[in-house]
TORVO-169125 format. One record per residue: residue number from 1; residue in one letter; y, x negated, z of N, C-alpha, C in turn. Coordinates in pm, whole numbers. Example, Ala and Ser with C-alpha at 12.3 -4.5 7.8 and 13.67 -1.06 7.14 Angstrom:
<pts>
1  A  -569  -1319  780  -450  -1230  780  -330  -1320  780;
2  S  -225  -1285  708  -106  -1367  714  3  -1290  787;
</pts>
This chain:
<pts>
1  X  -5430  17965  -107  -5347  17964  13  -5217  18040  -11;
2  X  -5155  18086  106  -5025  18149  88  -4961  18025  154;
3  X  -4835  18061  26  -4746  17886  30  -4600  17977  67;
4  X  -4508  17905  136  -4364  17955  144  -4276  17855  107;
5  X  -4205  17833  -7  -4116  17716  -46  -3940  17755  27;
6  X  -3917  17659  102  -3757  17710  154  -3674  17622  36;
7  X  -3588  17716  8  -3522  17610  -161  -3377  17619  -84;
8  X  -3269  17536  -123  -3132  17525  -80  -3065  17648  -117;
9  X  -3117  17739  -229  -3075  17833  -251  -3193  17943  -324;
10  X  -3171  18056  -371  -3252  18137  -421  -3312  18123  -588;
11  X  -3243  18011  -622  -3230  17992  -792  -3212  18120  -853;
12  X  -3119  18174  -808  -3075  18264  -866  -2940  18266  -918;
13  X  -2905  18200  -820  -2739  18162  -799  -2694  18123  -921;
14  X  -2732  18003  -990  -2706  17955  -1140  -2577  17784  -1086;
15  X  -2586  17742  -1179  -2511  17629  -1112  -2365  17654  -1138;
16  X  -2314  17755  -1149  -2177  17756  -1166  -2126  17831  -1028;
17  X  -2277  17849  -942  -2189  17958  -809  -2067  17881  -745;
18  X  -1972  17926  -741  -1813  17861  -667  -1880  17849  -482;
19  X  -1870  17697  -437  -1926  17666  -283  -2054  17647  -332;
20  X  -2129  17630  -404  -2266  17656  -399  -2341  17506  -460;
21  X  -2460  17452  -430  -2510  17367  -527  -2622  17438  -569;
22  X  -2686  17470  -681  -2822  17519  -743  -2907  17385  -756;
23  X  -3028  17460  -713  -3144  17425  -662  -3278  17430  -753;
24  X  -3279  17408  -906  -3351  17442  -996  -3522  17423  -949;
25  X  -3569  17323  -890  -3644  17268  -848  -3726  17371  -724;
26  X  -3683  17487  -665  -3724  17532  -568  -3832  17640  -618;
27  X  -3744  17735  -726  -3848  17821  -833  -3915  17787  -893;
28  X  -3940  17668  -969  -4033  17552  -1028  -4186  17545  -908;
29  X  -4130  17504  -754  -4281  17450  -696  -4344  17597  -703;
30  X  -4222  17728  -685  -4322  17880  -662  -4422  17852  -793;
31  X  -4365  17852  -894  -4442  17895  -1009  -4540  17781  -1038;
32  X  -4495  17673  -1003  -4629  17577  -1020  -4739  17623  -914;
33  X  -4712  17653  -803  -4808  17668  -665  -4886  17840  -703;
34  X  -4817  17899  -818  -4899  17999  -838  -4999  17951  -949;
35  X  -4941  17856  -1040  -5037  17861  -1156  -5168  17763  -1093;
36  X  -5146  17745  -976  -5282  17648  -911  -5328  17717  -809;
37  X  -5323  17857  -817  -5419  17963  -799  -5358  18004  -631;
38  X  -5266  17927  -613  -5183  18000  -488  -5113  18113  -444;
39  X  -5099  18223  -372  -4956  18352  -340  -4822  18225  -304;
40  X  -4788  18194  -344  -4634  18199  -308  -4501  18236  -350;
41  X  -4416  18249  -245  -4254  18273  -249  -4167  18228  -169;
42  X  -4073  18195  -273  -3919  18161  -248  -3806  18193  -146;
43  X  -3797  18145  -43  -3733  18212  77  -3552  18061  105;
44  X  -3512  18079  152  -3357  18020  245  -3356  18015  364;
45  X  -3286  17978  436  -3300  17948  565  -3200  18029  616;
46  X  -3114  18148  513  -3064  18288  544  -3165  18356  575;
47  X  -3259  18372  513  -3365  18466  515  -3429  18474  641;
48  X  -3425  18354  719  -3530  18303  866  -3460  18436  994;
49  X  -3547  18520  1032  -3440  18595  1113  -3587  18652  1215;
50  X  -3544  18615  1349  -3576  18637  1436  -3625  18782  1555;
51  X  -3746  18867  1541  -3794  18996  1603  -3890  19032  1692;
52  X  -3879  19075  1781  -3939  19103  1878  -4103  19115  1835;
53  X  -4193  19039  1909  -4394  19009  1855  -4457  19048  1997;
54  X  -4583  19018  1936  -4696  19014  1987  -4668  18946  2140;
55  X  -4640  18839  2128  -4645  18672  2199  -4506  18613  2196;
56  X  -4368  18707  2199  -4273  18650  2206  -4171  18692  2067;
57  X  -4133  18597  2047  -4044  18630  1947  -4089  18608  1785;
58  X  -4087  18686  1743  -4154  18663  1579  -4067  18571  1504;
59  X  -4098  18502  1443  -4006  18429  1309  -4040  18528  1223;
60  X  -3927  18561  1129  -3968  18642  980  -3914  18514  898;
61  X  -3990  18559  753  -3910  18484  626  -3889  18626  545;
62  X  -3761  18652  542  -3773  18778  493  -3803  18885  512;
63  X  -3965  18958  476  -4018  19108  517  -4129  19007  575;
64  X  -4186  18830  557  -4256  18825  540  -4284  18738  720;
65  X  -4357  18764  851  -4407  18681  932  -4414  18534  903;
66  X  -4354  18425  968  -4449  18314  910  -4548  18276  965;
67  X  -4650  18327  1049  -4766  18339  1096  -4848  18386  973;
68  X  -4817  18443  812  -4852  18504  785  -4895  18384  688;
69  X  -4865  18301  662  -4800  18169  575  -4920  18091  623;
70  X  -5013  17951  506  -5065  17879  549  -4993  17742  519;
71  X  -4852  17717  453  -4795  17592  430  -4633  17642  397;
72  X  -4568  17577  460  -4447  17592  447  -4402  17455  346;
73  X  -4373  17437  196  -4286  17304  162  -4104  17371  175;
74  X  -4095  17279  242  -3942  17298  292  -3819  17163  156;
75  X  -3746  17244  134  -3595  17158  63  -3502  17239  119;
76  X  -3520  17312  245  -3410  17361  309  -3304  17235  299;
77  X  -3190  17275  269  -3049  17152  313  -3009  17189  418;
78  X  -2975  17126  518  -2939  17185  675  -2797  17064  707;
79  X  -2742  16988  597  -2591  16944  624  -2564  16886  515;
80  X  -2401  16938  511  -2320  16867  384  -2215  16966  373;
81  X  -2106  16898  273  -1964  16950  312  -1991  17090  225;
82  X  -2065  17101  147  -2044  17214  51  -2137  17316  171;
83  X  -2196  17280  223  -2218  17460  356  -2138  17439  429;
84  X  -2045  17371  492  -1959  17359  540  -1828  17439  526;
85  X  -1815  17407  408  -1731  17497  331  -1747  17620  317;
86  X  -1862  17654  318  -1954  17791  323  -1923  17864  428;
87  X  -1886  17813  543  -1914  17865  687  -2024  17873  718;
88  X  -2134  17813  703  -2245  17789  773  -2223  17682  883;
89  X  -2345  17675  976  -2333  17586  1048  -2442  17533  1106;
90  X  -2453  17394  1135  -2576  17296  1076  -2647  17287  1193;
91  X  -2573  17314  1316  -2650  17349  1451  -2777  17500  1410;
92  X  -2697  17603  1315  -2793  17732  1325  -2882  17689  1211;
93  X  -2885  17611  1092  -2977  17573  1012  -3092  17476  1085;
94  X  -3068  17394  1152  -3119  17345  1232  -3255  17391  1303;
95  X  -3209  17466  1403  -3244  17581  1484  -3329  17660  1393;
96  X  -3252  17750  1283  -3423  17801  1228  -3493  17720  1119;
97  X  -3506  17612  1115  -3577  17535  1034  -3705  17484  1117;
98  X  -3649  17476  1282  -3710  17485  1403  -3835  17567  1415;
99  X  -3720  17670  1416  -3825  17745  1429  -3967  17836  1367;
100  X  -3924  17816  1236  -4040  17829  1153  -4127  17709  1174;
101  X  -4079  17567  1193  -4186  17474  1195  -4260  17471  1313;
102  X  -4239  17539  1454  -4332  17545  1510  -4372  17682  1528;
103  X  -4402  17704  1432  -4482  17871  1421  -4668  17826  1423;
104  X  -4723  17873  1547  -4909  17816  1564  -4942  17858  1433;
105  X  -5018  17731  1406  -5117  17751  1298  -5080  17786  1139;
106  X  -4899  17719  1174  -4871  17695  985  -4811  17534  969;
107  X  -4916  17485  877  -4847  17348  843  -4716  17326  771;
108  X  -4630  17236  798  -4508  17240  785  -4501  17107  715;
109  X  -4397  17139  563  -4445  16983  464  -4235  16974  416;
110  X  -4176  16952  534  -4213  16865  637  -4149  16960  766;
111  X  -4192  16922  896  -4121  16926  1015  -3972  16958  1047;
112  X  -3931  17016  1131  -3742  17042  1131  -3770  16862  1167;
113  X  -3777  16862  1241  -3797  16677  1345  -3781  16554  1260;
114  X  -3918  16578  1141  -3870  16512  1022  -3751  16496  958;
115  X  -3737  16616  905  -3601  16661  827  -3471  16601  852;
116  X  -3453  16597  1020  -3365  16596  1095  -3317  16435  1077;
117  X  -3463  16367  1108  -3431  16192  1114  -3408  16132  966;
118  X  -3462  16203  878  -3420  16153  707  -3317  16195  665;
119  X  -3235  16304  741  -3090  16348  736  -2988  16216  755;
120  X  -3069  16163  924  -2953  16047  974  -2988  15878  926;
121  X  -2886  15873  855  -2882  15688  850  -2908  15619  991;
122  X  -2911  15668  1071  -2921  15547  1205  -3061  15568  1211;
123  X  -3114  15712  1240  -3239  15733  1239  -3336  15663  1181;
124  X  -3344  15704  1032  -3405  15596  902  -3418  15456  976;
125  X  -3301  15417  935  -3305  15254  944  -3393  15272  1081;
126  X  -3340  15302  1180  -3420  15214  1264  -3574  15274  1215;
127  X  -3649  15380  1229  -3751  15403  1230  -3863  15303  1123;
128  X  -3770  15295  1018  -3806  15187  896  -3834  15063  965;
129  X  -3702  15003  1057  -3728  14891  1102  -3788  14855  1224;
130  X  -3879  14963  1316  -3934  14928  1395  -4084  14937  1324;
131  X  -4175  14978  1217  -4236  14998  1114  -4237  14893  1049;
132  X  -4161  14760  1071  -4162  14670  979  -4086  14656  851;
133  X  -4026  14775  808  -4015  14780  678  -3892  14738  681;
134  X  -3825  14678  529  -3689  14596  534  -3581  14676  472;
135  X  -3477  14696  584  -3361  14760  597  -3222  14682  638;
136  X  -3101  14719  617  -2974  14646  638  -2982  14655  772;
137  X  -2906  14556  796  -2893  14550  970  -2767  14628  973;
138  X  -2745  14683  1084  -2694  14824  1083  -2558  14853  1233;
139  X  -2452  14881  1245  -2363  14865  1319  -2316  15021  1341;
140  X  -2251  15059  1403  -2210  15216  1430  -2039  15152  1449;
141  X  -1956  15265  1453  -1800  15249  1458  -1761  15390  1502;
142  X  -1687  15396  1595  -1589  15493  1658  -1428  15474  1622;
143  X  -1417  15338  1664  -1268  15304  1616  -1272  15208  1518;
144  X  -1143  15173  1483  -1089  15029  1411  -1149  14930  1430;
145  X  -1159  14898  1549  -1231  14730  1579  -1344  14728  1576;
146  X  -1441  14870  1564  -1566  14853  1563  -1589  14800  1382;
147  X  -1504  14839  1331  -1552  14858  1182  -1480  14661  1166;
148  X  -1373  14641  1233  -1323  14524  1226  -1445  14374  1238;
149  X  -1516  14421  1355  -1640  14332  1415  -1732  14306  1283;
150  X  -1744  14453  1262  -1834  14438  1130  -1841  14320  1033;
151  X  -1658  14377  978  -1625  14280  819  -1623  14114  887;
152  X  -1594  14058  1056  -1616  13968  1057  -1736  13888  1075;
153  X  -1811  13974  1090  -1934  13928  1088  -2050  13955  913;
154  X  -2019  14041  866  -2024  14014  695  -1917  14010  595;
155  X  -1807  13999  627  -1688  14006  504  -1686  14117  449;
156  X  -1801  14117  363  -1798  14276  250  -1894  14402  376;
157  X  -1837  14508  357  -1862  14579  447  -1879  14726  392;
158  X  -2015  14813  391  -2031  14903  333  -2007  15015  507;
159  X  -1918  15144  484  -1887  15265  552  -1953  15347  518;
160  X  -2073  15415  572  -2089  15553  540  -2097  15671  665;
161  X  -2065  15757  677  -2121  15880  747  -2285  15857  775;
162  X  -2346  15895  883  -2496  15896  870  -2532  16048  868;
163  X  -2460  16157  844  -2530  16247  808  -2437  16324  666;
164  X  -2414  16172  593  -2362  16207  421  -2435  16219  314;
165  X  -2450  16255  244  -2531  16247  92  -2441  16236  -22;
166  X  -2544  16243  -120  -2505  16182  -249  -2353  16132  -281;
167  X  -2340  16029  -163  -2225  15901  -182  -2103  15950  -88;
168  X  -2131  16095  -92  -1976  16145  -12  -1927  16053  153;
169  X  -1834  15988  118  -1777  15941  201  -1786  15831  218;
170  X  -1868  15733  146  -1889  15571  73  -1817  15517  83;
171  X  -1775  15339  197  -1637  15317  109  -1679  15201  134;
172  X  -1640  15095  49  -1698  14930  99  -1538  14858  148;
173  X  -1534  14842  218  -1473  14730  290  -1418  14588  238;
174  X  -1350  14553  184  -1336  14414  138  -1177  14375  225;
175  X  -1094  14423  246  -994  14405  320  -952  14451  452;
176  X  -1003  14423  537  -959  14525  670  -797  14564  691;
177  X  -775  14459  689  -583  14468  714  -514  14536  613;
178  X  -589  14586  490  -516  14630  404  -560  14762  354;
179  X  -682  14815  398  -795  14913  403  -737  14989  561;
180  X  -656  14968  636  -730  15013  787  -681  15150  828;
181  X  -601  15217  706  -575  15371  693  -672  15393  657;
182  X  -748  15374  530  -841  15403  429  -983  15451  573;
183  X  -967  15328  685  -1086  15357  792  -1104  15412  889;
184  X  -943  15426  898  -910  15556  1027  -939  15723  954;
185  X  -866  15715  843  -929  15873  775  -1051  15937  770;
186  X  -1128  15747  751  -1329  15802  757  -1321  15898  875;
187  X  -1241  15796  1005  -1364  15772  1146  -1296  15886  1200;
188  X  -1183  15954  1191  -1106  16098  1181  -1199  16215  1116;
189  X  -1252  16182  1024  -1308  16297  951  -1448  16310  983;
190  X  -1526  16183  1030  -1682  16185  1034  -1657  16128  1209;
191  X  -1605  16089  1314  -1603  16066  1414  -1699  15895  1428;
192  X  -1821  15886  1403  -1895  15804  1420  -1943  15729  1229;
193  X  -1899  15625  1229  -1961  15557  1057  -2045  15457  1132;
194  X  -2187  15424  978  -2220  15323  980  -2206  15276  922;
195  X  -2239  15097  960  -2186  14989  894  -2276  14878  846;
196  X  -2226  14879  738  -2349  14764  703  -2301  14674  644;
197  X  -2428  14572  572  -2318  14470  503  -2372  14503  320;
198  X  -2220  14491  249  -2267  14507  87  -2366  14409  34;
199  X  -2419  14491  -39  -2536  14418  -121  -2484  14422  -249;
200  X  -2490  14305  -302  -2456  14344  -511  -2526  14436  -560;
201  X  -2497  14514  -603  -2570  14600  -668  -2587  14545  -849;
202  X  -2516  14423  -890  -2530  14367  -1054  -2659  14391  -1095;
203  X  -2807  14399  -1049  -2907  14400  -1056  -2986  14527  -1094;
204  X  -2891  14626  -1023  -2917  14775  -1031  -2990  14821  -960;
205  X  -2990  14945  -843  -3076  15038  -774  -3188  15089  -785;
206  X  -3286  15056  -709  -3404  15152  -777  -3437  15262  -716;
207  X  -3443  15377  -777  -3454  15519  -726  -3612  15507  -746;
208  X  -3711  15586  -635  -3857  15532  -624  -3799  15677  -563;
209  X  -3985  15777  -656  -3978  15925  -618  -4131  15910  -558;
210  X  -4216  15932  -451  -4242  15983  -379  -4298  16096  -352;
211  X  -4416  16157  -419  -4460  16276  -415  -4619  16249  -359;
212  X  -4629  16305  -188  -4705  16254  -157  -4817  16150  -176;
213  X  -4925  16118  -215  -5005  15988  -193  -4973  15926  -350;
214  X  -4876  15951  -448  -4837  15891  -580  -4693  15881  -590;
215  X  -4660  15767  -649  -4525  15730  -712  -4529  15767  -890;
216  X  -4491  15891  -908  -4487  15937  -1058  -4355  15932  -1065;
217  X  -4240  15821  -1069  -4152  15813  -1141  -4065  15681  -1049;
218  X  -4016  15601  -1090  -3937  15469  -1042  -3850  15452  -1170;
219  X  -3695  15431  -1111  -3626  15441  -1196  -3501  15301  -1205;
220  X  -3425  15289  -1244  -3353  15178  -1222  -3205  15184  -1223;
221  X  -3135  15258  -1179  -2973  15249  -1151  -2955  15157  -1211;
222  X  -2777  15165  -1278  -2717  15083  -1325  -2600  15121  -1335;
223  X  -2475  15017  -1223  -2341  15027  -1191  -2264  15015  -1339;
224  X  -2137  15093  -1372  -2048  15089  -1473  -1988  14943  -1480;
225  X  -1910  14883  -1583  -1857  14775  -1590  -1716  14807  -1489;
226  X  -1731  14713  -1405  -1583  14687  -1285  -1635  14782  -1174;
227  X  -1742  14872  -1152  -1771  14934  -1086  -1867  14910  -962;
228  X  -1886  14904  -840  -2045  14869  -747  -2084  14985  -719;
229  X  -2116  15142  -767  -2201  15175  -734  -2237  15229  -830;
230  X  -2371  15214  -850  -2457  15301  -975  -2489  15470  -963;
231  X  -2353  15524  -987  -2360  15645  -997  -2337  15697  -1103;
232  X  -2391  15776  -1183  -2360  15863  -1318  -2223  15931  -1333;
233  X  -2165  15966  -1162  -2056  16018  -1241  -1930  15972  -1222;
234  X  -1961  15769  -1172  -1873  15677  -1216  -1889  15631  -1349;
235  X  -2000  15675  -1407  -2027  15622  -1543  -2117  15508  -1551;
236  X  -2205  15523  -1400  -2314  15448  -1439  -2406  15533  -1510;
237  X  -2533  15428  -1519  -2661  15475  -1640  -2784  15442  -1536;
238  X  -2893  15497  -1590  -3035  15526  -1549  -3127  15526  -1642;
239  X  -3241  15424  -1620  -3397  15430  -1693  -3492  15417  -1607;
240  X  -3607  15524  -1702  -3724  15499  -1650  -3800  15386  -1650;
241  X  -3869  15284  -1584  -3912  15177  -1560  -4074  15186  -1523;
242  X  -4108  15051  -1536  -4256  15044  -1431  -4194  14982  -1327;
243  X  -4257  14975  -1229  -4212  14953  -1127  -4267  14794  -1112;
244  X  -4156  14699  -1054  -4162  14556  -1036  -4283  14567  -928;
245  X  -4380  14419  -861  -4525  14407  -833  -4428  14421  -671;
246  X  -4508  14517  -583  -4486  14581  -462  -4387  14683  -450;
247  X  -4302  14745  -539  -4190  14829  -500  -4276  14956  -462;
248  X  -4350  15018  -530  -4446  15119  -521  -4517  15132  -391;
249  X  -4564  15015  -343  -4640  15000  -229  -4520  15014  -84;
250  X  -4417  14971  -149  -4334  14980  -30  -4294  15075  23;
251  X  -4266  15130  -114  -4198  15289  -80  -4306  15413  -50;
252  X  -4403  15402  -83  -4517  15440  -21  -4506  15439  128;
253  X  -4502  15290  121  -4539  15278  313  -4405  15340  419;
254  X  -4314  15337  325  -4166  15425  422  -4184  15563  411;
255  X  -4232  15631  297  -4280  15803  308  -4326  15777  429;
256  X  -4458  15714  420  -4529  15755  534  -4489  15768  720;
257  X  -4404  15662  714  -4394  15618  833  -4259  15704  844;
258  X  -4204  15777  742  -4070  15899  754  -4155  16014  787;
259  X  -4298  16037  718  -4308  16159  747  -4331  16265  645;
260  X  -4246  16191  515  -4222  16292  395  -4314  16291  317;
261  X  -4283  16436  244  -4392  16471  163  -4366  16425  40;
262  X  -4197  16437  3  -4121  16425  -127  -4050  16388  -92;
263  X  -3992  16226  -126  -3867  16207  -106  -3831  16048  -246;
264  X  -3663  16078  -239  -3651  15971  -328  -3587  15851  -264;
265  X  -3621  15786  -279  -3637  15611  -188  -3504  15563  -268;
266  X  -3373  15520  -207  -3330  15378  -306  -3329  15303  -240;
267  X  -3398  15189  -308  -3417  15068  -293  -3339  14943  -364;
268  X  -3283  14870  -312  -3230  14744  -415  -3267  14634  -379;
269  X  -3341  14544  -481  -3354  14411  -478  -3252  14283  -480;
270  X  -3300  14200  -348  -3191  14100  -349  -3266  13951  -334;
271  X  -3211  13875  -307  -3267  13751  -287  -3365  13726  -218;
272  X  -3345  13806  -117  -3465  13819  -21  -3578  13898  -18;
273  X  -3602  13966  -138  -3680  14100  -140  -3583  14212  -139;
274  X  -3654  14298  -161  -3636  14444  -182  -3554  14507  22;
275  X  -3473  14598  18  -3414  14625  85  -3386  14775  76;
276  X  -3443  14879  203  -3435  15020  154  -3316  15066  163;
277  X  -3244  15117  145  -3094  15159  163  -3087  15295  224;
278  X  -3180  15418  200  -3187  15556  244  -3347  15567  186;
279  X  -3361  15721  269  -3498  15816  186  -3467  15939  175;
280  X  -3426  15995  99  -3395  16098  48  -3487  16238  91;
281  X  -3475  16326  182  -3527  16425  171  -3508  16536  121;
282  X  -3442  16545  47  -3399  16662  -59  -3411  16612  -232;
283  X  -3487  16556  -252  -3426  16494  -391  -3461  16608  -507;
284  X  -3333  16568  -536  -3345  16655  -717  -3346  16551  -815;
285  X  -3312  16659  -953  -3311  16632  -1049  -3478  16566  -1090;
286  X  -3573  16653  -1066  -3709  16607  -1062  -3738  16586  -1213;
287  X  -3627  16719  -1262  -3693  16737  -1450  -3613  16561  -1562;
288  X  -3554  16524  -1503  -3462  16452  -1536  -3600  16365  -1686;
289  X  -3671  16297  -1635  -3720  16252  -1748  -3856  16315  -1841;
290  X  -3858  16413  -1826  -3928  16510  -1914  -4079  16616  -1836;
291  X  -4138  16682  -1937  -4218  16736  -1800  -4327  16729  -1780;
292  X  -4396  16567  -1876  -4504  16501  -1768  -4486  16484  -1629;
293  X  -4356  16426  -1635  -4323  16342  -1537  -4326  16459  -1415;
294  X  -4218  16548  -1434  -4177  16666  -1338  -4329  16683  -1343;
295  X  -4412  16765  -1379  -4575  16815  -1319  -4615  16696  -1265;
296  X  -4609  16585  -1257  -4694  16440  -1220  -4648  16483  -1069;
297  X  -4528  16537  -1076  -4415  16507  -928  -4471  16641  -829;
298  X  -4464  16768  -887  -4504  16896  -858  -4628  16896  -816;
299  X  -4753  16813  -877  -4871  16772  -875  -4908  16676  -733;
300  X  -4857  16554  -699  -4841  16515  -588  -4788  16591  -451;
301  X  -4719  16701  -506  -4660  16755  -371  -4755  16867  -358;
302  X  -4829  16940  -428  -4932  17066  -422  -5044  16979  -360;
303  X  -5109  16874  -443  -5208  16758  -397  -5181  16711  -270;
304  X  -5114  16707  -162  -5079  16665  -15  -5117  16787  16;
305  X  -5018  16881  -9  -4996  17048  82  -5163  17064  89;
306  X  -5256  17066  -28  -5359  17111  -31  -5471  17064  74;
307  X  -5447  16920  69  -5541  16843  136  -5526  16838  281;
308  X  -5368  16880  329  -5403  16894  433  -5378  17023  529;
309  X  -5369  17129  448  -5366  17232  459  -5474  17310  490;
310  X  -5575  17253  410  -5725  17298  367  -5770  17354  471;
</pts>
């Protein structure tokens, strides 16, 4: 098959580009999707540019039609402060992520539509929770008193942006009256937060990867001492794990009902069971625990494209 991988960047860039995040993972699926007897290449969602066809308007990727294409795997990033910064803009990423995905007769792993709802925290949650699946109960905020309602109705109170990633703009809540600059700056800078209620994290996060119909890697966050969130570059830590009896099955059943082909699930366990927190549609750091693991991961995502590509 001819495969087209959209990567956040060209992996060319190197991770020191100034504005830039590198995308190691995007040149990796080309060269795996060739050594399993596939044509593919590496394209951006710069590259997507629009020319007069047959039947309307052509999508190009490059020199290349995507009519020409039998599977598109997409890690296009289409929001976050670092394109922002860029001068890009998430309405035109949007738009041609669009529009390659409804190009007749090329499967799309995943959808702009997809993409779009695993971007937004309101989205997720609800879609999770009309699906059954168990998610924080979930509040929106414009002003002060919306975020106020919140903390009185859970005390501890987690803020995020719903179209933030990796933590940017996080803030938990424990004081309103003494926090309520700290919540006007969010709701100034992001217009709309959601709200939820904190979960302990003492137990630690589980990052659950997701490569179509297999879970080849579940991992286990772990918050720094005096710290609640298990991030590495608060100085939390991370291991590979087996996965506790249903986490696998769960996160399974939220790919599906998201849509995704690849995504990384965190999940944290509480008193009540397991609780999804996000689904990650961009996830990196695939090589992180060596490169069984990464091919196990590469392997699941060629193993979907294939089967239903066919």
């Amino acid at each position: 098959m001819k495969i087209g991988i959209l990567g956040w960047d060209d992996g060319v860039l190197g991770p020191d580009t100034p504005g830039g995040e590198y995308d190691p993972d995007g040149p990796v699926l080309v060269e795996h999707g060739r050594r399993r007897g596939h044509e593919t290449a590496l394209f951006t969602l710069e590259d997507v540019t629009y020319v007069p066809g047959d039947e309307g308007t052509e999508v190009m990727l490059g020199k290349h039609s995507s009519r020409s294409f039998d599977a598109i795997i997409s890690r296009a990033k289409l929001f976050g402060d670092d394109w922002r910064d860029r001068g890009f803009d998430w309405r035109d990423r949007v738009e041609r992520l669009t529009m390659v995905s409804e190009t007749p007769g090329l499967h799309m792993f995943d959808p702009a539509e997809v993409w779009q709802c695993s971007y937004s925290k309101f989205l997720t949650m609800r879609k999770l929770a009309l699906a059954g699946l168990p998610v924080p109960p979930c509040r929106s905020a414009t002003t002060p008193s919306d975020v106020e309602i919140a903390c009185q109705e859970w005390e501890d109170v987690i803020l995020k942006p719903s179209y933030g990633y990796r933590g940017k703009g996080v803030t938990r809540i424990t004081d309103f009256s003494s926090q309520k600059s700290e919540i006007q700056d969010l709701l100034d800078e992001h217009g709309t937060l959601a709200c939820v209620p904190y979960y302990s994290t003492q137990w630690g996060e589980y990052r659950v990867i997701v490569a179509g119909e297999t879970v080849p890697e579940v991992s286990l966050k772990l918050p720094a001492a005096g710290e609640w969130r298990p991030h590495v570059k608060l100085g939390g830590s991370f291991e590979l794990i087996d996965p506790p009896p249903g986490l696998a099955e769960l996160a399974l059943r939220a790919a599906r009902v998201m849509g995704l082909t690849l995504t990384g699930l965190d999940i944290l366990p509480t008193a009540d069971g397991f609780v999804i927190l996000e689904a990650n549609p961009v996830t990196g750091g695939l090589k992180v625990f060596g490169e069984e693991i990464h091919h196990a991961i590469l392997d699941g995502v060629y193993d979907w494209v294939e089967k239903r590509a066919a």
